[in-house]
N, C-alpha and C positions, 0 to 999 in steps of 0.2 A: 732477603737482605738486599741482594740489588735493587728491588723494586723500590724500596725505602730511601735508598739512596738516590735512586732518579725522580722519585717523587718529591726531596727536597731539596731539587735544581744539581747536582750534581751530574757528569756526563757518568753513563754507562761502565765506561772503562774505569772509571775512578773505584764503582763499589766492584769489581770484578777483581781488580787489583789486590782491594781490602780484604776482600773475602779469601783469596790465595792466603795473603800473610797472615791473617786471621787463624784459616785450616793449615796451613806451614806451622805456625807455633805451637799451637793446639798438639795438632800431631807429634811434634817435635818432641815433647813434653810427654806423651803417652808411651813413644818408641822410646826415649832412652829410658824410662824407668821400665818398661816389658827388658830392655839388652842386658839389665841389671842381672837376670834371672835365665839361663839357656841352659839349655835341656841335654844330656849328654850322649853318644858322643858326636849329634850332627853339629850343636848350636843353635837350636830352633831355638826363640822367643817362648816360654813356658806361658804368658799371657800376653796375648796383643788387642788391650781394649782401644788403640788406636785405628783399628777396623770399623769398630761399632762407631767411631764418629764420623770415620768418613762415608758407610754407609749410609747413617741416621743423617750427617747432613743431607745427602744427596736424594736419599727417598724425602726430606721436610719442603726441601728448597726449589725440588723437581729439575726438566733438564734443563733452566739455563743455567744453573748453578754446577752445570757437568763439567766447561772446562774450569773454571778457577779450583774447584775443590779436587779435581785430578792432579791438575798444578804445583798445588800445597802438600797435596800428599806423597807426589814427586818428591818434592822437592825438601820436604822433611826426612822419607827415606831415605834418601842419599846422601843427607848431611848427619840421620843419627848414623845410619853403617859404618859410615868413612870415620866417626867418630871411636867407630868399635873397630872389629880385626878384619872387618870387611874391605876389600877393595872395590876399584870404581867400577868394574866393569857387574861385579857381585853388585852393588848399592843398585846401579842403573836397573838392570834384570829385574831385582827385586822390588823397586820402584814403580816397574808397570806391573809386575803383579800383584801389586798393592792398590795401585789406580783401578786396573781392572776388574780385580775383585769387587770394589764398593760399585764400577759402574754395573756389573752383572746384577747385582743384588736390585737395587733402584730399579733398573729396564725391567727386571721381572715381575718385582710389587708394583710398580706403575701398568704395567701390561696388563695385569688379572683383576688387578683393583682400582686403577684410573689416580689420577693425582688426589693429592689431599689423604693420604695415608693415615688411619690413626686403627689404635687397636685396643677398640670398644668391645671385639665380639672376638670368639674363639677361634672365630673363621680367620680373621685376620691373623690372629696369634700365629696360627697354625702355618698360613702364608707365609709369615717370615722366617719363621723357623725351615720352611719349606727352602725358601729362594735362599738361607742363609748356607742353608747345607750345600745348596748348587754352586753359591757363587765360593764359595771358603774351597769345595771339593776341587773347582778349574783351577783355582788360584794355587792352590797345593800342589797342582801338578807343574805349575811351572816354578813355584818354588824348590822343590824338591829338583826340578834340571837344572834353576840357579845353584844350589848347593852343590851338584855334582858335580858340573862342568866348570864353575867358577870359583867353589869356595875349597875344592878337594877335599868334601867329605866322604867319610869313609863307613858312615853308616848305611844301615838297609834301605833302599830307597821305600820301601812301605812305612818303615818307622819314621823315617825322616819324611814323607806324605801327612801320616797320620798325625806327627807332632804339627807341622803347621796348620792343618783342617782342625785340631781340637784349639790349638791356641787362638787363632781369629774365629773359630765359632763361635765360641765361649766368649769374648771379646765383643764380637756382633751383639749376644742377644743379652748378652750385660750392658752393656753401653748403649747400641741404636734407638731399643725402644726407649730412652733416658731421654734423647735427642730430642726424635719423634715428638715426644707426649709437650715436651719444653718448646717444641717450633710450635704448637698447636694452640697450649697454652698463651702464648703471645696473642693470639687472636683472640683466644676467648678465654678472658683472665677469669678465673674461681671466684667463686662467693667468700666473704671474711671469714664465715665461719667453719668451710671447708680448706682454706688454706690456711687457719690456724692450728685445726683437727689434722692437717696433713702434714706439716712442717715439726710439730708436739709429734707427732709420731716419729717420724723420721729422724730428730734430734734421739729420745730418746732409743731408737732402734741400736743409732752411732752410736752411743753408750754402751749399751746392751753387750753388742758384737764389740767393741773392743774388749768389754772387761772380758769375758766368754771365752775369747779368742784369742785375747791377750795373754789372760793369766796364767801361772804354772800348772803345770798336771799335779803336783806335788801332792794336791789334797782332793777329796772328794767331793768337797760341797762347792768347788768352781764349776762343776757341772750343771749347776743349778740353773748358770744364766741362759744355759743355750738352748731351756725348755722355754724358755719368752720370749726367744725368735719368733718360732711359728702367731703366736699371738698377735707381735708385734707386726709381724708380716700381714697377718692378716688384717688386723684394722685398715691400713692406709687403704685397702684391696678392695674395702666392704663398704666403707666411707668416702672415700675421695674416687679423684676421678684414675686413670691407671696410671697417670706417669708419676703419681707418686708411690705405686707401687711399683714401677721401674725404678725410681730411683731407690726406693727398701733394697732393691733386691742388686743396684749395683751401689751402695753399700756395703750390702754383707761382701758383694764380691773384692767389694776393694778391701775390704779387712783378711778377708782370705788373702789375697795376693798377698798382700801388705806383711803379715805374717809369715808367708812361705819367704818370700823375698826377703825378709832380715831376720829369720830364726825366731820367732815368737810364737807365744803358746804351744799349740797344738801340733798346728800346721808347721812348725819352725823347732819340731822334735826333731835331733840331728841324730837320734837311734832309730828313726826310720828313716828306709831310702828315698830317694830323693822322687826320685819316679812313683812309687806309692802313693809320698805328700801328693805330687801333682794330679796322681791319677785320683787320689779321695776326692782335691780340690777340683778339679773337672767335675767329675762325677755330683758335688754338693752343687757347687755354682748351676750346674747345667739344672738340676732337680728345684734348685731353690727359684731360678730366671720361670722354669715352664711354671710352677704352683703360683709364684705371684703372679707371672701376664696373664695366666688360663681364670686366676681367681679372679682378678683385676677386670678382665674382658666380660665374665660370667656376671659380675655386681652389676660392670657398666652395661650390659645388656639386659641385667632385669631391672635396671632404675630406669634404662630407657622404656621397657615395656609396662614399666610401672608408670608410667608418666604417659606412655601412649593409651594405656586402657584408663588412665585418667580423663582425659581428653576423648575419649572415646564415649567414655562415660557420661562426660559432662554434653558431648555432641548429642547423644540418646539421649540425656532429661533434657537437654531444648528441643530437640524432635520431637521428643512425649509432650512436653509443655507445649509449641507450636499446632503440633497435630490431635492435640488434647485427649489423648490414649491415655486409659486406665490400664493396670498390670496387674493382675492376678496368677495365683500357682494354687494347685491343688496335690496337694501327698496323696498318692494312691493306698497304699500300706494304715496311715493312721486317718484320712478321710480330713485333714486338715486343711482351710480353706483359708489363704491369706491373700490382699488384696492392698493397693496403694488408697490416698487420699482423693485421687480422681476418679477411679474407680467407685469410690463408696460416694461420690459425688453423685456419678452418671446414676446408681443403683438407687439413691436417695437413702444411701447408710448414715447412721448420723456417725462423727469421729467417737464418740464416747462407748458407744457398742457394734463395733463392725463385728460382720458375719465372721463365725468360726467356725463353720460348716456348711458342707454344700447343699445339706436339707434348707439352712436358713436361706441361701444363694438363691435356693430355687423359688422358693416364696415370693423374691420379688419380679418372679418373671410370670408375664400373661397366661393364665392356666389354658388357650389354644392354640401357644407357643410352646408348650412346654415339650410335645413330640418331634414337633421338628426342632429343636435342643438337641433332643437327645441321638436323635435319627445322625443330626452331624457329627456329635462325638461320638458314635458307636462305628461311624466310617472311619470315624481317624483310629479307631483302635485297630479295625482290619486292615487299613491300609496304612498306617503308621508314619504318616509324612505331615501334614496340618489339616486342617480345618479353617472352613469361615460360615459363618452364618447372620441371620439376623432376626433379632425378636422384640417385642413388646414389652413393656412391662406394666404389668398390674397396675389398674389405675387407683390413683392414693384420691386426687381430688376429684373436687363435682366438675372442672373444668376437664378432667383426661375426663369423665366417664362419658360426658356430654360428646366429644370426638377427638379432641384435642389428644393425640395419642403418643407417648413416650417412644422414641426408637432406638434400641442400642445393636452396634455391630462388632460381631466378636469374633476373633482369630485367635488360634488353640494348637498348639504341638506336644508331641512328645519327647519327654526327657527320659531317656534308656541308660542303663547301666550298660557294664563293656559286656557282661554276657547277655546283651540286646533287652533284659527283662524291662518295662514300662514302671518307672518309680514317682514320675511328676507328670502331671498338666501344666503348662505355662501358656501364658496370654495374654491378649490385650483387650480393649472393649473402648470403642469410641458411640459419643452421642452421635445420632446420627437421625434424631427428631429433626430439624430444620430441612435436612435435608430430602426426607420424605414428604415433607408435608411440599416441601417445592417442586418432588417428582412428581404427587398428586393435582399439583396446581400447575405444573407442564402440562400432566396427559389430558388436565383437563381443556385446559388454551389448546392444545392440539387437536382433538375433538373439534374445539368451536373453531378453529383456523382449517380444519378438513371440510368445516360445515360450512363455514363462509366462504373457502375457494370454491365449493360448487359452485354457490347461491350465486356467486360475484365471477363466477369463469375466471379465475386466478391458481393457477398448479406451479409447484415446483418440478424440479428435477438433475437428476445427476449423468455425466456422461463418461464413463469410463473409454478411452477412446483405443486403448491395445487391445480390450475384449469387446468394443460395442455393444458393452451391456448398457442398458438406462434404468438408474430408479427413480419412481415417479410417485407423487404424492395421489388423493385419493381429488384433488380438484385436476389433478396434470388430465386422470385418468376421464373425470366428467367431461373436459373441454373435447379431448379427442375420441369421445366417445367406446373405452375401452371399458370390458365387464367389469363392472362393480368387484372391489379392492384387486385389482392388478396393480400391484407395485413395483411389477418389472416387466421392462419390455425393451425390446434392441432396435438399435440405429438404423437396420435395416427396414423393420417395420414403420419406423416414421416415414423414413422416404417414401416407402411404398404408400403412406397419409397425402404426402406432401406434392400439390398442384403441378403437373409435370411441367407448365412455363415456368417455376417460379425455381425449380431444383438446379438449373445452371450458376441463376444467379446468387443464392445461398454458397454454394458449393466455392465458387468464386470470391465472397465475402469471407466467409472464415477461413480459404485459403492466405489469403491477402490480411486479416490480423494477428494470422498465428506464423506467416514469413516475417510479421515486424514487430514479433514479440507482445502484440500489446495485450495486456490483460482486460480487457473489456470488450466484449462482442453485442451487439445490438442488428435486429434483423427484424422482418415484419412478412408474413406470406401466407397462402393459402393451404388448408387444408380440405379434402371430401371425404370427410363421413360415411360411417358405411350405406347408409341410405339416400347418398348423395347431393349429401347438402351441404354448401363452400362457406366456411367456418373463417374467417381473418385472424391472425395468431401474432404477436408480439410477443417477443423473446427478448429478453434481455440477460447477461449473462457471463460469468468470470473464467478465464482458461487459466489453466497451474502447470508450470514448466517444470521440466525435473532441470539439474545440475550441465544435462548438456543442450537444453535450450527445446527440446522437445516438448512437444505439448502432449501430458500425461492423461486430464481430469478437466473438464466442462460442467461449471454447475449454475445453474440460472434459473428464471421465471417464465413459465407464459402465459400470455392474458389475450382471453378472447376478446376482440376488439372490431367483431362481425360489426354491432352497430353504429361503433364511432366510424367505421369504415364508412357505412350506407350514409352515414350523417356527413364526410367530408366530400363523398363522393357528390351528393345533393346540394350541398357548399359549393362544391365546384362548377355544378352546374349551374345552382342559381346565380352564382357569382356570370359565372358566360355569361348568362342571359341578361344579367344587369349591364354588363360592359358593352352588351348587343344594344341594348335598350336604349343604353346612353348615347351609342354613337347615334341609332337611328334619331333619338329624341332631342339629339344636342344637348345631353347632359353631363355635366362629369362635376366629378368631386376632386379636393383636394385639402389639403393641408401642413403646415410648416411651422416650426422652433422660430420667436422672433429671432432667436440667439445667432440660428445659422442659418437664417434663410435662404433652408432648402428645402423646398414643395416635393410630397409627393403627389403626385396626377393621378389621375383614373385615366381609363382609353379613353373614354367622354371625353376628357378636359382635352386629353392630347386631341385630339380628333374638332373640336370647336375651336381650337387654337392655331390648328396646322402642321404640330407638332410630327415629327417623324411616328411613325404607328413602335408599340411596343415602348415609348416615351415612359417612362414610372419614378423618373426624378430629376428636377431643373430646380438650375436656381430663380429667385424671382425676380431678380432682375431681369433673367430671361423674358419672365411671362409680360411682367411691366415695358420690357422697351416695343413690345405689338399694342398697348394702347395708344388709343390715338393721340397725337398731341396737343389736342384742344382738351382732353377730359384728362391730361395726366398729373394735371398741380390740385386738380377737384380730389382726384380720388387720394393720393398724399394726404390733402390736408383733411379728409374724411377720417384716412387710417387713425390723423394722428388724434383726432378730436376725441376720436371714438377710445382710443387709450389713455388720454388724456381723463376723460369722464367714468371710465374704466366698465364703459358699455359690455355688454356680454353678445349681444346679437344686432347686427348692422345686415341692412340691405340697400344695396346703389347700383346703377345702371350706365355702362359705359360704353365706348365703341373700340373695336379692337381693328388693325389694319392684315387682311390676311391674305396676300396673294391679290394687291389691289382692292381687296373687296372691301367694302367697309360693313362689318359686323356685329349688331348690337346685343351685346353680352346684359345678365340680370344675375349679380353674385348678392348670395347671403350665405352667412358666416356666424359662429360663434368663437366668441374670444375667452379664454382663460387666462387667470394673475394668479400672480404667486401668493407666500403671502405681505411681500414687501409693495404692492401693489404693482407690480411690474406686469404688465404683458407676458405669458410665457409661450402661449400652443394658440394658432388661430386655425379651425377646422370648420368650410364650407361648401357651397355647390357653386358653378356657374350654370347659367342655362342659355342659349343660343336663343333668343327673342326677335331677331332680323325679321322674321317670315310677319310677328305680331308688329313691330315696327311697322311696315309696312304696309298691313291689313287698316293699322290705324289713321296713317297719313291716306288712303284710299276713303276709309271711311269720311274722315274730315273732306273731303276732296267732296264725295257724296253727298254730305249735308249738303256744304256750301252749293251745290248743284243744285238740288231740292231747293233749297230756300230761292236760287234764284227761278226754279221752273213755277215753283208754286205762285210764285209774285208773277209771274207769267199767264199762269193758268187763272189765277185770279183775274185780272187783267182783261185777258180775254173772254173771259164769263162776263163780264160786268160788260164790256163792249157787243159782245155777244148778243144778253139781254138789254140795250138799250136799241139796238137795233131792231131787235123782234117787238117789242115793242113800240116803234114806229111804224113799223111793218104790219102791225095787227089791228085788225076793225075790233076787234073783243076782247074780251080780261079771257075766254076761251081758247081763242084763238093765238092769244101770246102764249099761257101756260102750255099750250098742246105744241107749239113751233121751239119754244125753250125747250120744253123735256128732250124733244124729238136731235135737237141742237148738242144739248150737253151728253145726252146719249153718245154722241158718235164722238166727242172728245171722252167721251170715259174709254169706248170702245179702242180710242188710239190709243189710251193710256197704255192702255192693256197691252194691246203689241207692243209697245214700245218698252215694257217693263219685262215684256218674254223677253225682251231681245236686251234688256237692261240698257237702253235707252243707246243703243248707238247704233240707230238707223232703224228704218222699215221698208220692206219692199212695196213699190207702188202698188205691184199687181196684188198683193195680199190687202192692202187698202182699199183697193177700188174690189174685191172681191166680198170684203167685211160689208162695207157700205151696199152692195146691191143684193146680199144674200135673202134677207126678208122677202124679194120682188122678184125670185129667178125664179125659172122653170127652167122646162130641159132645153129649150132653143127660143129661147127670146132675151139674151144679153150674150152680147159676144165681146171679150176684152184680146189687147193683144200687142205685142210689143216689147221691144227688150227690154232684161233685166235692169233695173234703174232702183241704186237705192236710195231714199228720202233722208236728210236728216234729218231729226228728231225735232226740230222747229218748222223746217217744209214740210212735214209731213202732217204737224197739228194743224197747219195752214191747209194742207192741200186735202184735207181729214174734210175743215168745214167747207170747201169748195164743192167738193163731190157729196158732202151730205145734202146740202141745196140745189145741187143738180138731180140727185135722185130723190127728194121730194116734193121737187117740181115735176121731174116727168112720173111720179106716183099717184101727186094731185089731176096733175094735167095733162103729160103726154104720154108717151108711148106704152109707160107701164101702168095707166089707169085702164088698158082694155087689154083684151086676149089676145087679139091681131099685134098688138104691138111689140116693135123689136130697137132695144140699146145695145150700140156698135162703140165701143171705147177702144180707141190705136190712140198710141204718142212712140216720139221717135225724137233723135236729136240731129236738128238741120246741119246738111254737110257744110253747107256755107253760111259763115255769118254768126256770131254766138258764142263758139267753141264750146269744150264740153257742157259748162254750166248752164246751157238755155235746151229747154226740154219743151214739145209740143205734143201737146193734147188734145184730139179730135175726136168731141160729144156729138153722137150722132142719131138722131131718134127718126122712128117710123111706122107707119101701121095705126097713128095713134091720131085721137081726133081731130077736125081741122082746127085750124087756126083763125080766128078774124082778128083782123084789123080794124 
């Protein structure tokens, strides 16, 4: 009620208020018609159903409702006393032990059974009746000291105990559970047609009991009506929910009171005593309060269980239905075999003749299933707790006989009498064809995934890491070389595999992902084989933490990865060798995103560029501001032509500025477009071409030389031979002086072409020219080193060739005796270095005339 009232805006204090004057009047109205009626000769109340309300509120309302209804109950005690022969100090007394009786009661039922009180079940019944006695039995005790000490009664304080404990109990269990069922009610209002079946009762119950109860003893057949109490009692009890059989039964009670209290019927016989009335009326009211609540609680807890095995029911046929279980039972005694619609399904029963015998049952089962059938259920007979098994069933079509094979799985108990005898089979049976043909198509893929992680060095594995156990698949077992089907083997054993460089750093890695929790481990390392051969192992691999962050369970792959190893290792080498190659050969590669022109380099490039060593990304403006600036608007407008026309492959030649040097660069490149025609990836080489630059500008150097020696050599031939032929008596005597002539210019060619024309030593000329005509001591040459140029020398060539075949013809070297003496020297005075003399000197050789 308060909650009601603060839920629609009202302060707190307002519904507390309410609720006192509410329980004040209420009460009010219960005590003076109980004062009507006192018991002699203390003055007890003969009935105080104004207990049962203030209890019943206080167990509905719970305890914020403790002070206002102590309040009202106060405070209506003291206003009906004072209205009666009680004084204030008697009302006051009384007052609290009125309060405190209801709050006894409440603390106790809330204490055992929690708020929310109702009384569905016997258990509860029982409870109230229980806390009623306790709290009525305290409250009696201090009623009975208000009567002695305040009201100067002069009865037995047992009687006068007794009279207040029977009046407020009977009171309590008449009225509270009224209360109770009605606070309950509000919340959860009755169906139409159990509040009209409960209210038709209850109307006519009040009929009933009055006429019964009312009418005179006078005749015999008034007796009649008070055989369709119990009836009437019963219906509301069987049918509704209990508080209308609380209210049946505080009915009858108010017609008993009601009766005793102004002389009517039965109860209101003034030929019996008065104490007798009250004691039948106790004694009926208390008999008739327990048969309704006890019968009331017993309907409402087997509708409730009727309702839960409903639902219980209904949760088992959607289990059955979900988990698609057939149900069958077999009677031991008459051999009777019955079976549901899914069952006759799984078995291939048709509906119109299911099996009604276990002979027939067995029929549909594989006749080399049929032992192990029986084998199962002859276990559960000796051990007498379930069974499960699985079997085949007899193939019907050409597809089961072909292999396609049916599978059911069945679980089976016994149903025992209380003298333990076995009187049923009961069970269930699910398909369970799909499911074997999928474990057979497992073990098969398992098989070929055993066979492929050999063939392919790929194994599984598990690591249990508080027992260091490992289980390992049958390729883990090939990779690490462990006897054929080992499926287990420990953490310790692999270390003892595992490359002793490589077990720091391992140990170090999974330290470090299982500190930061992460569920992925990834590792790569050596193992040696028993016959010591180093195997390369990738691992890859998930750790499982339990609740305080421990790592439990390690379970991953390993893949031998010996050859990619040998293959990146060979990568890496050839790679060196190419970055060697490039720097020695001035070659480097590169390429760049037009988008973000940013180059990656080779060591080449960085290395022909100038670039710092270890260089592996610039941008290109970088590389562009070292060309030189006469080739930097060429190669611009190169780029741009070349994407313009949307060329794939360009080659151009440029000079690059590196450390003062000037360096002539040879780049070729391939270009990629999108498909919008855009430019996307340009990917090329440079090559460092300087050294060929250069060989070329030499050679062009060379020609040009050539062309003009030749025009020289020509020249001189022609001059040559025009002279020897003035010189000659005979067409003999010319050709034998030419030959002899061009000879000794071929022969200086020659030196001069050892020496690639940039000079000749005198002394090796003048040694060529007299070789034919020497012996051991007849030409003596001699003189400092002096070397010719390469035009004095062709000069100084024909000079000494006509000197030595004239003294061949003529002098000194046409006889034996004769001796050529050749000095030159360069004069100290006079000349300076460029003037050189030469002193021809012959002797021994014939005379001379004049």
């Amino acid at each position: 009620m308060l909650k009601r009232v603060q839920a629609i805006g009202f302060p707190s204090w307002v519904g507390s208020i309410g609720l006192t004057i509410a329980v004040a009047v209420t009460y009010f109205l219960a005590a003076r018609l109980s004062l009507a009626l006192l018991t002699e000769p203390d003055g007890v109340a003969v009935f105080w159903p104004a207990a049962g309300i203030a209890a019943g509120l206080l167990i509905a309302l719970g305890r914020g409702a403790q002070l206002p209804v102590a309040l009202g109950v106060m405070a209506a005690t003291v206003a009906a006393n004072l209205m009666g022969d009680r004084n204030f100090g008697a009302a006051i007394f009384f007052a609290l032990c009125n309060a405190g009786e209801a709050t006894i009661i409440a603390w106790l039922i809330e204490h055992h059974f929690g708020s929310g009180f109702s009384l569905d079940s016997p258990r509860r019944v029982l409870g109230l009746f229980l806390a009623t006695a306790v709290g009525t039995a305290i409250s009696g005790i201090g009623g009975t000291a208000g009567f002695i000490l305040l009201h100067a009664s002069e009865a037995p304080i047992l009687i006068t105990w007794l009279n207040w404990f029977a009046s407020d109990a009977i009171g309590v269990v008449t009225v509270a559970p009224m209360v109770i069922g009605l606070a309950r009610t509000l919340h959860d209002l009755p169906g139409k047609s159990e509040l009209v079946q409960g209210i038709s009762a209850l109307v006519v119950l009040a009929l009933v009991s009055a006429i019964s109860l009312g009418a005179p003893t006078d005749y015999w057949f008034t007796i009649l009506p008070l055989s369709l109490l119990f009836p009437l009692l019963l219906w509301p009890a069987a049918r509704c929910r209990p508080v209308f059989a609380a209210a049946a039964a505080f009915i009858l009670a108010l017609a008993i009171v009601w009766t005793i209290t102004f002389g009517i019927g039965r109860f209101g016989d003034p030929s019996i005593r008065l104490a007798d009335r009250v004691h039948a009326a106790d004694a009926g009211l208390l008999a008739i309060s327990v048969c309704a609540l006890v019968l009331a609680a017993l309907f409402a807890e087997r509708r409730r269980n009727e309702a839960a095995l409903k639902n219980s029911n209904h949760r088992l046929q959607l289990a059955l239905d979900c988990a698609e279980l057939g149900i069958w039972s077999l009677q031991l005694k008459t051999g009777r075999f019955e079976n549901d619609v899914r069952d006759r399904h799984i078995h291939g029963h048709g509906t119109e003749a299911p099996p009604q015998t276990l002979a027939q049952m067995r029929s549909q089962v594989h006749p080399d299933d049929l032992s192990k059938l029986d084998a199962a259920f002859a276990a559960l007979g000796r051990s007498g707790s379930s069974c499960r098994t699985e079997y085949r069933l007899a193939p019907r079509t050409d597809q089961e006989r072909s292999g396609r094979e049916r599978w059911v799985a069945i679980e089976g108990a016994v149903v025992r009498q209380a003298d333990s005898r076995p009187v049923q089979l009961l069970g269930v049976t699910r398909d369970i064809t799909e499911r074997k043909h999928a474990e057979q198509a497992l073990a098969e893929r398992d098989a070929q995934l055993a066979i492929a992680g050999k063939i392919a060095l790929v194994g599984s594995f598990t690591f249990d890491i508080g027992s260091g156990k490992m289980q390992v698949s049958q390729g883990y077992a090939a990779i690490h070389d462990l006897p054929e089907g080992t499926v287990e083997t420990s953490r310790t054993d692999w270390r003892a595999r595992v490359h002793p460089d490589d077990l720091p750093r391992l140990d170090a890695n999974l330290q470090r992902d299982i500190d930061g929790r992460r569920s992925e481990h990834h590792c790569d390392y050596r193992i040696i084989r028993p016959g010591g051969e180093i195997r390369w192992i990738e691992a890859r691999s998930f750790i499982s933490y339990d609740r305080d962050g421990a790592a439990q369970r390690i379970a991953g792959a390993n893949i031998d990865v010996t050859k990619r190893k040998k293959a990146e290792f060979a990568l890496a080498e050839r790679t060196l060798q190419l970055a060697l190659a490039g720097k020695a050969g001035l070659v480097g590669s590169y390429s760049y995103d037009t988008d973000t022109e940013s180059m990656q380099v080779s060591d080449g490039y960085a290395a022909i560029h100038g670039l710092p060593e270890g260089t592996t990304e610039i941008a290109r403006s970088r590389s562009q501001a070292n060309v030189h600036p006469e080739d930097r608007v060429r190669l611009d407008a190169l780029r741009r032509q070349a994407f313009q026309e949307r060329k794939t492959e360009q080659s151009m030649e440029y000079r690059i500025v590196r450390d003062g040097d000037i360096r002539w660069i040879e780049s070729r490149r391939f270009i990629s477009y999108g498909n919008d025609g855009r430019a996307q990836r340009v990917i090329g080489v440079s090559i460092d071409v300087t050294e060929r630059k250069r060989a070329e500008e030499q050679q062009q150097l060379l020609i040009a030389e050539l062309d003009h020696r030749v025009k020289n050599v020509l020249a001189t031939v022609s001059a040559v031979a025009a002279h020897t032929m003035d010189a000659s008596g005979s067409m003999a005597d010319f050709v034998a002086a030419l030959d002899g002539r061009l000879r000794s210019m071929a022969s200086t060619h020659e030196l001069l072409s050892h020496r690639q024309w940039r000079g000749i030593p005198l002394a090796d000329l003048l040694q060529r020219e007299l070789a034919p005509y020497a012996t051991s001591d007849n030409i003596e040459i001699g003189g400092p080193e002096v070397m010719l140029t390469a035009e004095a020398g062709q000069a100084m060539a024909m000079v000494l060739h006509e000197l030595v075949t004239n003294a061949a013809k003529h002098g000194a070297l046409s006889t034996r005796e004769g001796r050529v003496s050749v000095r030159w020297y360069q004069p100290l005075n006079g000349g300076g270095r460029n003037r050189l003399v030469i002193e021809w000197q012959e002797s021994g050789g014939p005379s001379v005339e004049t």
